[in-house]
C-alpha positions, 0 to 999 in steps of 0.5 A: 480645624480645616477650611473644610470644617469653616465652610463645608460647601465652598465656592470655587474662588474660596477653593482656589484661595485655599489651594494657592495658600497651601502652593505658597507655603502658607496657612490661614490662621481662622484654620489654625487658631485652636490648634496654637491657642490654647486654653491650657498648655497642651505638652505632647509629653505624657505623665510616666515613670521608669523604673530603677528595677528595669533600668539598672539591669540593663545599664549593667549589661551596658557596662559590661558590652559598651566601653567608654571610649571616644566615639561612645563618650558617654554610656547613657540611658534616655528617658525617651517619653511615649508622647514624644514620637521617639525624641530621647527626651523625658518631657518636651523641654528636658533631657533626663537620663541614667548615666553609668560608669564602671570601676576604673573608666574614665569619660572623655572630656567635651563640652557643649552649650546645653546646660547639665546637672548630675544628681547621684543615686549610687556609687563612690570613688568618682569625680566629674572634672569641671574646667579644671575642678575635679569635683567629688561625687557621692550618693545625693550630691549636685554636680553642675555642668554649665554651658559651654565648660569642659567635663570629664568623668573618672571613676577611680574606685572598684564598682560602679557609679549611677546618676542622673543626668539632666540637660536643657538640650531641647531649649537649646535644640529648639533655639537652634543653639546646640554647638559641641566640642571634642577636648581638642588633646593631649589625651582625651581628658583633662589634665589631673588638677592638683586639688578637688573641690576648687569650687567648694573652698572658693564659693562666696558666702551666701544662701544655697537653698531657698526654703519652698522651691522657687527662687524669685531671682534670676541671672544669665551665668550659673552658679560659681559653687559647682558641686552641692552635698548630700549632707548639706541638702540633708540638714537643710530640710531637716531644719525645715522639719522641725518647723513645720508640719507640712506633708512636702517640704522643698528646698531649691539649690541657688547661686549662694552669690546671687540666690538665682537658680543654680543655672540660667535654665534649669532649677534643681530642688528637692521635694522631702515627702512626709505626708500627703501632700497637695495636688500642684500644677505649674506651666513648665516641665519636670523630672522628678528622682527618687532619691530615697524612700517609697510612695506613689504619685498621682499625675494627671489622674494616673497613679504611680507607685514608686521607690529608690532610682525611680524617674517620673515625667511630669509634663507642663501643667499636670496636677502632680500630688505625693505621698509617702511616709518618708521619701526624697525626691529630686526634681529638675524643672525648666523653671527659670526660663518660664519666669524670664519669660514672665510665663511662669503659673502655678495653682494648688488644688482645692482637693485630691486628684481623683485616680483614673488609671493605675499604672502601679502594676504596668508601669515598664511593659512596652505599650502601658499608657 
């Protein structure tokens, strides 16, 4: 809305007020309200999915025309959402990414205050040394980088490794925290640790899935266990399956000392699709992964079909509802900063999401929206 909308015929004083506003570097909030009160959130992140068929190719050809070395650090894929004007983000407050290492490379080591997590898609022989703690890495396990600790990545095997990379870098971005760190030597890694896993052998005993995907707990640190597997995650839903006969299962990765999300800002979680399972919205962003299975997903409305190494967007309160007969799904959410903040809102549906656009077959061609 302008002033011109308010008053179409102002008089000369009122001109004047509105020019000398503008000279100020002010603006009148009756001109503005409805743009920064709205009735439901407004993400300028539009609900999209980028294919593993289109990504891997081209992350292949990277590794073959792009070294790791310092300089690189880090040969990345960003999911640059359409809504986004350009920004290398996948949704308004998250950075999700394919990353790729070839047979015997090693990243250089650095740190940085946004927070990231590892979810791997494919590969074997590679570990991620976290503050001194090599941590092994195979298809479907969570690796953890908290804020601010050194990480390197060696691959010490003969084929390429895929992940997915998650990052809290537009919250800290937007707080103006962003703060980054080359490893200050020798060498550009950390020194080989005499034993992988530390983490593992020394977590506290405690609950590292919280059954239905939220946990109500919140901590300012992350997780001391830094590394959750496959098989775990695996033989938790699994457990769940027996009892019950819901279409989506989910269970969420928390702290087993605390039971609080694995970091302060970031959720992980794991969506099991058996079914067809209910349109959900949540105040909030998401990034869901498919681990493993095919099926398709209605955001908003817009369907997409989906399979093994897929990413989908799913902006800040889009109805999103699954379905598949078997498939896993890691999702990642800024979740635990939307509950500190007492904003955190979810609503079930009462019914499916009607389809209005199918992006099955056009999803990956420059301009599909």
């Amino acid at each position: 809305m302008t002033a011109q909308d308010i008053d179409p015929h102002p008089t000369p004083d009122l001109t004047a007020l509105y020019a000398g506003l503008a000279a100020a570097d002010l603006q009148p909030l009756w001109t503005i309200t409805e743009d920064l009160l709205t009735p439901t959130p407004r993400p300028r992140a539009v609900p999209w999915l980028w294919p593993a068929a289109t990504m891997k190719p081209l992350a292949r050809e990277a590794i073959r025309l792009v070294p790791v070395e310092r300089g690189g650090e880090r040969r990345v894929l960003a999911l640059a959402n359409p809504g986004l004007g350009g920004r290398p983000y996948a949704v308004g407050t998250l950075w999700g990414a394919l990353q790729c290492l070839g047979p015997r490379e090693v990243a250089p080591a650095h740190r940085h205050t946004p927070g990231a997590v590892r979810f791997v898609l494919e590969g074997e022989g590679v570990w991620t040394t976290v503050d001194g703690d090599a941590c092994d890495m195979g298809p479907g396990d969570l690796v953890l980088t908290p804020s601010g600790q050194w990480h390197d990545h060696t691959n010490a095997g003969d084929a390429e490794m895929f992940w997915f990379d998650g990052l809290d870098l537009p919250i800290v971005e937007a707080l103006d925290g962003v703060f980054f760190e080359h490893w200050p030597g020798p060498g550009e890694s950390q020194p080989a640790p005499p034993a992988h896993n530390v983490s593992e052998s020394r977590a506290p005993a405690g609950r590292r899935y919280t059954p239905g995907g939220v946990t109500e707990v919140l901590s300012p640190r992350p997780a001391e266990l830094l590394t959750y597997r496959w098989a775990d995650t695996d033989a938790e839903l699994t457990r769940l399956g027996l009892a019950s006969d819901a279409p989506v299962l989910t269970v969420e990765y928390t702290d087993p000392g605390t039971g609080a999300s694995v970091l302060p800002t970031l959720s992980c979680a794991v969506h099991r699709v058996r079914g067809h399972g209910p349109a959900v919205r949540r105040a909030g962003n998401a990034v869901h992964v498919v681990f493993r299975g095919r099926g398709e997903s209605v955001i908003d409305g817009r369907r997409f079909s989906w399979g093994p190494g897929d990413m989908l967007a799913v902006p800040s309160w889009t109805a999103v509802e699954h379905v598949a007969e078997a498939a896993d799904l890691f999702v990642l959410s800024d979740e635990p900063v939307l509950r500190a903040l007492g904003l955190a809102r979810r609503e079930v549906l009462a019914r499916p999401q009607p389809v209005v656009e199918d992006f099955s077959h056009t999803i990956g061609r420059r301009g599909a929206r």
